[in-house]
C-alpha positions in Angstrom: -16.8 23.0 11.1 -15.8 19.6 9.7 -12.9 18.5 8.2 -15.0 17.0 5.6 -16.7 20.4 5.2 -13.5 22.0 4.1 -12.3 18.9 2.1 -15.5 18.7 -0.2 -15.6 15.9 -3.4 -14.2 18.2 -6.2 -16.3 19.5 -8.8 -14.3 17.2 -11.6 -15.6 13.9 -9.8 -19.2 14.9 -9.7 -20.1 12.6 -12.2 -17.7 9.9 -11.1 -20.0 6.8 -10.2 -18.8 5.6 -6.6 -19.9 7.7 -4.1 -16.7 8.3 -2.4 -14.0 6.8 -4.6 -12.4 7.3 -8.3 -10.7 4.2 -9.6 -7.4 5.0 -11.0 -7.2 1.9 -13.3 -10.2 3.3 -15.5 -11.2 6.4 -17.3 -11.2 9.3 -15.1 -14.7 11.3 -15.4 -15.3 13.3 -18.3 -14.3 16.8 -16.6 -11.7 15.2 -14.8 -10.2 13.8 -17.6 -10.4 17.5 -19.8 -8.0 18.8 -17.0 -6.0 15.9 -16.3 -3.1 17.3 -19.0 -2.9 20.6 -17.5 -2.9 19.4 -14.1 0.1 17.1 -15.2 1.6 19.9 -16.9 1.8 22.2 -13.8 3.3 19.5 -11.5 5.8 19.1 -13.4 6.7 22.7 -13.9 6.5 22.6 -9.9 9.0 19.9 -9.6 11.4 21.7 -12.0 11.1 24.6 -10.1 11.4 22.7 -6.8 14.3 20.1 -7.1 16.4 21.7 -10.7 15.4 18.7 -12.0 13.5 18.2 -15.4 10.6 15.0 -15.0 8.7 13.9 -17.5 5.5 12.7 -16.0 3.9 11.4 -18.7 6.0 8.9 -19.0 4.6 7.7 -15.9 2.0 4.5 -16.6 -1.4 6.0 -16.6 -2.8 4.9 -13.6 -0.2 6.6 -11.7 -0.5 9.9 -13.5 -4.5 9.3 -13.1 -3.6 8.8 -9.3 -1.3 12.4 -9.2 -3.8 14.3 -10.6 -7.0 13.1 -8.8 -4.9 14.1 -5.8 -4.3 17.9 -6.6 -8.0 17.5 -7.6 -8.8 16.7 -3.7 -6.5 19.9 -2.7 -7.5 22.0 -5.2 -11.5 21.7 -3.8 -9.4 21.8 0.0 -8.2 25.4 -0.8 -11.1 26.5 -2.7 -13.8 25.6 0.3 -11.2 26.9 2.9 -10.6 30.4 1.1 -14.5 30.2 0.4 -15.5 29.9 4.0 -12.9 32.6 5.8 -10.7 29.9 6.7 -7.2 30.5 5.0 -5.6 29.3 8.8 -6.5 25.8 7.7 -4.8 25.6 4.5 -2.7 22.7 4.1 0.4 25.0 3.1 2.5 27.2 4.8 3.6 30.4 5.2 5.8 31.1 2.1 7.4 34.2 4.2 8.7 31.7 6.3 9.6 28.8 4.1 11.7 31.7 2.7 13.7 32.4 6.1 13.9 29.0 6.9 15.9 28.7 3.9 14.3 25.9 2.4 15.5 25.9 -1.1 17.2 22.2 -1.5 16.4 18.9 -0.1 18.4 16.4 1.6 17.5 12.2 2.4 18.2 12.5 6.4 16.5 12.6 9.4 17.3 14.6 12.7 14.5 15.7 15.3 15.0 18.3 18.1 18.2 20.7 16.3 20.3 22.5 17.9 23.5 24.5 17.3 25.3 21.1 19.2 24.4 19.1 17.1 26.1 20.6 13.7 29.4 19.3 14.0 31.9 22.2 12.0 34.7 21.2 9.6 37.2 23.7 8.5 39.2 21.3 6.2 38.2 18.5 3.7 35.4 16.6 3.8 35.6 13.0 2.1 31.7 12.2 2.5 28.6 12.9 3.8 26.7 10.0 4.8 23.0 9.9 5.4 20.9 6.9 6.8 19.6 5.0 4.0 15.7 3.7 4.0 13.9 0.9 2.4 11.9 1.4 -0.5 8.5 1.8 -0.1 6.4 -1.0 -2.0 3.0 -1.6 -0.4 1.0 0.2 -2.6 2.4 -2.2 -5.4 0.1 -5.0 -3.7 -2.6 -2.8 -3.1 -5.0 -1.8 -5.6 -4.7 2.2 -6.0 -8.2 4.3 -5.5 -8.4 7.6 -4.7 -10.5 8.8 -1.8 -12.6 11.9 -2.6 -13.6 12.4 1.4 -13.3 10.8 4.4 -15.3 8.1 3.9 -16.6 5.3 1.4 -17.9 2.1 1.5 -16.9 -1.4 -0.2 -20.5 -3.2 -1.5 -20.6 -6.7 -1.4 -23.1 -8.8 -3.6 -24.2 -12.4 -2.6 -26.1 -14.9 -4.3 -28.0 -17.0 -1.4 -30.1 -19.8 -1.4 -33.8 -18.5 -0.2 -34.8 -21.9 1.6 -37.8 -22.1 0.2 -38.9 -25.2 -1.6 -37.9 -29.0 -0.7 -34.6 -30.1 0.7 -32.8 -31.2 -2.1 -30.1 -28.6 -0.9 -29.7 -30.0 2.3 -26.5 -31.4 1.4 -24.5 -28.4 0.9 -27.1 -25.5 2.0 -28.9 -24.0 4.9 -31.4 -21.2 4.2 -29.2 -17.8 3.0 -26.1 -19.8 3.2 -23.9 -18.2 0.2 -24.1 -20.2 -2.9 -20.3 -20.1 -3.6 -19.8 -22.1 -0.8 -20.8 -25.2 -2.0 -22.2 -27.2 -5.0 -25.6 -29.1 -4.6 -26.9 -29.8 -8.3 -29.8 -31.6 -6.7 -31.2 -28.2 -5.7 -32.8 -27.5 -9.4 -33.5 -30.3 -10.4 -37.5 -30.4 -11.1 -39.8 -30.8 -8.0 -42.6 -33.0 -8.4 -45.6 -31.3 -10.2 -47.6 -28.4 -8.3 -44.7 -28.1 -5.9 -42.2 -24.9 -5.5 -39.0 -25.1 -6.8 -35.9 -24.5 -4.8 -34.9 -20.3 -5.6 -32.3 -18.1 -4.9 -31.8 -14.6 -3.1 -29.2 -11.5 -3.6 -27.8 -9.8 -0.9 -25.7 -6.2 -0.8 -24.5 -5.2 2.2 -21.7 -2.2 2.7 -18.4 -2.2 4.5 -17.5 1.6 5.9 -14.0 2.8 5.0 -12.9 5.7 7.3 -9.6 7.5 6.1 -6.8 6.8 8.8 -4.6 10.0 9.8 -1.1 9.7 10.2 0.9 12.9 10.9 4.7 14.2 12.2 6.9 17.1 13.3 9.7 18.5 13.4 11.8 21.2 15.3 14.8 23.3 15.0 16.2 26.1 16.2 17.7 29.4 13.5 21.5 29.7 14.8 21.7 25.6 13.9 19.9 25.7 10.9 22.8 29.0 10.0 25.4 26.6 11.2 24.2 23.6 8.8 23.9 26.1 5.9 27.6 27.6 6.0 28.9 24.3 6.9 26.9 22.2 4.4 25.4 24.3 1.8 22.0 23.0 2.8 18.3 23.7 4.3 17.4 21.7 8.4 13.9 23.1 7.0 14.1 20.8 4.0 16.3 18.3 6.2 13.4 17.5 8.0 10.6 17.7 5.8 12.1 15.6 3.4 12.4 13.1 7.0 8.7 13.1 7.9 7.8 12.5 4.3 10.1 9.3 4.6 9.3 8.5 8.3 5.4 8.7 7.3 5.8 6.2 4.2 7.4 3.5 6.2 4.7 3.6 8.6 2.0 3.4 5.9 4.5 0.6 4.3 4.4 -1.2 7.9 0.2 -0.4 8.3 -0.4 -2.1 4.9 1.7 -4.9 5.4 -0.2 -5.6 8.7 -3.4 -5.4 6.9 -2.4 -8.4 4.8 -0.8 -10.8 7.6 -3.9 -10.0 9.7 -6.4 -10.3 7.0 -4.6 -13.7 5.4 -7.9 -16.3 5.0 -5.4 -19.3 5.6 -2.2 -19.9 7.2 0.1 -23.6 7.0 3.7 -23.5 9.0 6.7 -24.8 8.2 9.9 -25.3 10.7 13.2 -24.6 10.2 13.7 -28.0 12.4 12.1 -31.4 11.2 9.6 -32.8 13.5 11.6 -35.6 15.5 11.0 -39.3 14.2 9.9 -37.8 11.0 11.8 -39.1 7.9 12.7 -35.7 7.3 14.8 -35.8 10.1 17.5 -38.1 9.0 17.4 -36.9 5.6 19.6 -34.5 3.8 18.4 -31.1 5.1 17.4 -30.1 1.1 14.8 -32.5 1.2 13.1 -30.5 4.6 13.7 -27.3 2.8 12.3 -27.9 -0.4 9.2 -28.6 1.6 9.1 -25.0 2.4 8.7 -24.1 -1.6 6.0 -27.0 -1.0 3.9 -25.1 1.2 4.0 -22.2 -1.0 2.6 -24.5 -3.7 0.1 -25.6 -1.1 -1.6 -21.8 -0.3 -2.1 -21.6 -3.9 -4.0 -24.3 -4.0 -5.8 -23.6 -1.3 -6.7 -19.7 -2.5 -8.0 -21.8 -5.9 -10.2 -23.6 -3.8 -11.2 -20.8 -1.5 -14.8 -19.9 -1.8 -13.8 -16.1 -2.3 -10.4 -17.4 -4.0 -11.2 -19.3 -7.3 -7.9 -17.1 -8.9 -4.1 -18.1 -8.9 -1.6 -16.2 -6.5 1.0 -13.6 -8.4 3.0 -12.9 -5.7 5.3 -14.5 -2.7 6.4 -11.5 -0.4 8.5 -11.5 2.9 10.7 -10.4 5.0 14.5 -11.0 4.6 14.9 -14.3 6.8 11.5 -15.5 5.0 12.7 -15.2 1.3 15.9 -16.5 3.0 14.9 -19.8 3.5 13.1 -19.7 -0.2 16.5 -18.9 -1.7 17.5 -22.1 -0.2 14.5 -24.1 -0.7 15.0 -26.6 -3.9 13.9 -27.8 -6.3 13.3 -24.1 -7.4 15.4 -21.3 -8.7 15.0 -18.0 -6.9 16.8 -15.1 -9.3 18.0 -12.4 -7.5 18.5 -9.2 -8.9 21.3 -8.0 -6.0 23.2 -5.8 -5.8 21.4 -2.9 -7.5 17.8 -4.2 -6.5 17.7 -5.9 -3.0 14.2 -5.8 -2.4 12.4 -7.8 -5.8 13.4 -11.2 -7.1 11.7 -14.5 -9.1 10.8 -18.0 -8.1 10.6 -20.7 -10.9 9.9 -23.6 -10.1 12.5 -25.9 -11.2 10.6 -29.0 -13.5 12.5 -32.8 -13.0 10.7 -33.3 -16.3 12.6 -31.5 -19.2 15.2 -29.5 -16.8 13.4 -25.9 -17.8 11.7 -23.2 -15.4 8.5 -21.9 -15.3 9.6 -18.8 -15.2 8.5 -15.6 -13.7 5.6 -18.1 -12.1 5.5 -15.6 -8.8 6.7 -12.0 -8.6 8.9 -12.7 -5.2 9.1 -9.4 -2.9 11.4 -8.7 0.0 10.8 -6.4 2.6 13.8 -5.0 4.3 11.3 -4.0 7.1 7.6 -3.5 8.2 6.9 -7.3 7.2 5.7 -9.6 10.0 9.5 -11.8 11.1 9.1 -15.1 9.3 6.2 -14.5 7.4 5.1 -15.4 3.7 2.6 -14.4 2.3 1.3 -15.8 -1.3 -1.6 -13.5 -2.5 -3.3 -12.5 -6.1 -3.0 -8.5 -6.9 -5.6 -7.8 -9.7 -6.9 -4.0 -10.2 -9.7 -5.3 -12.2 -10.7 -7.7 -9.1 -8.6 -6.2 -5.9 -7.8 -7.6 -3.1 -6.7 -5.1 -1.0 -7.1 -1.2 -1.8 -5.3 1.6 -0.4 -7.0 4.9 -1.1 -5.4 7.8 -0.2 -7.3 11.2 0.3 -4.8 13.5 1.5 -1.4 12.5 0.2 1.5 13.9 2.0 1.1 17.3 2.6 3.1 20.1 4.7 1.4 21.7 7.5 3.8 24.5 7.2 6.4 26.5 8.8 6.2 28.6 12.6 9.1 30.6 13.9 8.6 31.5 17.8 10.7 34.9 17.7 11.5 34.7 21.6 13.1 31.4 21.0 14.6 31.6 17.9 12.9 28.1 17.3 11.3 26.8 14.0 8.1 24.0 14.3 6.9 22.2 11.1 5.0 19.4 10.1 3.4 17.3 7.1 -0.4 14.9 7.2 -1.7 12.3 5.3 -5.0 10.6 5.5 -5.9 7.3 3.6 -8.1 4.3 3.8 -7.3 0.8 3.4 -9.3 -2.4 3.5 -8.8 -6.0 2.1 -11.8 -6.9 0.0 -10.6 -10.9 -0.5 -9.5 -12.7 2.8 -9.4 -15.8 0.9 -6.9 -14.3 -2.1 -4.1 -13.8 0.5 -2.5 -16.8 2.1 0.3 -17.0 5.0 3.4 -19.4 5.6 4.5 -18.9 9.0 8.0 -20.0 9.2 8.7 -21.6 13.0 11.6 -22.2 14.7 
């Protein structure tokens, strides 16, 4: 049996109009839609229930409740087909039985792998803190465009206009036969032939891209007389210790995964060195001149993605990694606000005008990636949902694999999956700096 046998499209996307996707920026189909408030309703009765803590989720914008729901959709029609077809062992869940003797009841931000009683250190006195490892925020899907995945696969359809190179060759200029037509601009090509004669015509062309869902999934292990230890000691759960870890663990990887997709995917790169080229006249100037050149470059992929045959759209966003949006903070003339200490990871560049001594401000959303990001990278790109760039399309969010005790160990294995797809539909629309040495 197939995966994709037991993770069938659910019965409220039947009517939705891609064949393997439901946008999330758009109406929802019609049945979808009708149990969209429940479905909200219930998740947040679960997380009550879960974490003692009341969330409103409808305060969430709508595209992200759309995205919440459509995903308990795709489990919902995942235990339905399993139960259907005899196959309760591949439920995504666990064993509640065991969840219960695990004693996972809270959750904690840390991460430990193989437990042992060792490895909980006892304190009989006072504790002044408890220090856990602190992560980066996870901001991908912020550049992505959100669509949910209703099964393993889909496809991205791409329309082109083509010249059919029939007639004479008043297109020679610009066109072969079934070059693109939005690569070039031959107005000679309909002008009238002489009489009798074929005009010059044009073809359309759809071809598909496949999009296969990408599995990403983690473990963890501990052993009973460690998890009793961390309880008494620390009033806590290494059940929920680690699950809430892999959840973590799995989101920077998918952070790092869609990062990569964008460097590798970037339909122009320019460089600029920290170090003037020698005999240059940058390099007896003062060093603000070279590094305003840097702020220069940025300017320059934007031009380039308006020019861009698949471009023809301004960027919205500069992203990088610390040292990258390092160097911007010292690039002049522009002003990059910082929103440190509570935010460390989003920021704006204005560009700074010699002309009336104002900003244009919040010209580029600036994003910094504490890690994941390619070293010394910028990259200027355009997010639109209503055009996208890139997509990530999740089809089986985060999801525990359950709990197993091993009675003649005393040991405790358990696990989470996820499964997504992810493709860049506009090279052109995403434009790298590299930053040299």
């Amino acid at each position: 049996m197939q995966i994709s046998d037991l993770c069938p499209k659910p019965e409220a996307f039947r009517e939705a109009r891609g064949d393997g996707f439901v946008h999330t920026t758009g109406r929802m189909p019609r049945q979808a839609a009708k149990r969209h408030p429940k479905l909200l309703a219930k998740m947040q009765q679960a997380y009550s229930e879960c974490y003692g803590v009341d969330v409103d989720l409808t305060k969430l914008p709508s595209n992200q409740q759309r995205l919440l729901t459509g995903l308990a959709e795709n489990m919902l029609a995942h235990n339905k087909a399993a139960i259907s077809a005899g196959r309760p062992d591949t439920l995504l869940s666990g064993d509640f039985g065991a969840l219960s003797k695990a004693g996972l009841s809270e959750m904690y931000r840390t991460l430990h792998e193989n437990v042992t009683t060792a490895d909980i250190a006892a304190f009989t006195t006072q504790q002044l803190a408890f220090v856990v490892d602190v992560f980066a925020e996870f901001m991908a899907p912020d550049l992505f465009t959100t669509v949910i995945m209703t099964g393993p696969t889909a496809y991205v359809h791409r329309r082109e206009l083509q010249r059919d190179g029939g007639g004479d060759d008043g297109c020679a200029e610009f066109y072969d036969a079934d070059d693109a037509l939005v690569d070039g601009l031959a107005p000679g090509c309909s002008e009238c032939p002489t009489e009798c004669t074929a005009a010059n015509g044009i073809d359309v062309v759809v071809t598909a891209e496949l999009v296969e869902a990408e599995c990403r999934r983690l473990k963890g292990t501990f052993c009973i007389p460690a998890n009793w230890h961390y309880s008494s000691q620390y009033g806590g759960s290494l059940a929920a210790v680690l699950q809430e870890g892999i959840e973590i663990e799995l989101r920077r990887h998918i952070q790092a995964d869609l990062l990569a997709l964008l460097d590798a995917n970037a339909g122009g790169t320019r460089t600029w060195n920290q170090t003037p080229a020698a005999g240059s006249y940058f390099e007896t100037a003062h060093p603000r001149e070279w590094k305003a050149e840097l702020w220069v470059s940025v300017k320059a992929a934007n031009r380039a993605m308006l020019g861009a045959a698949q471009g023809r759209v301004a960027a919205t966003h500069v992203i990088g990694d610390i040292d990258a949006i390092g160097h911007l903070e010292d690039a002049v003339p522009m002003e990059f606000t910082d929103n440190q200490p509570g935010d460390t990871a989003t920021g704006q560049g204005d560009e700074t005008s010699v002309f009336l001594g104002r900003t244009k401000q919040g010209r580029y959303k600036v994003m910094r990636f504490l890690e994941g990001m390619p070293e010394d990278t910028l990259l200027v790109l355009n997010r639109n949902d209503a055009d996208p760039t890139a997509i990530y399309a999740p089809w089986i969010p985060i999801t525990s694999l359950g709990v197993l005790q091993y009675p003649d160990t005393a040991q405790v294995d358990l696990g989470a999956i996820t499964l997504y797809g992810s493709v860049v539909t506009r090279s052109d629309r995403i434009q790298e700096v590299a930053i040299g040495a």
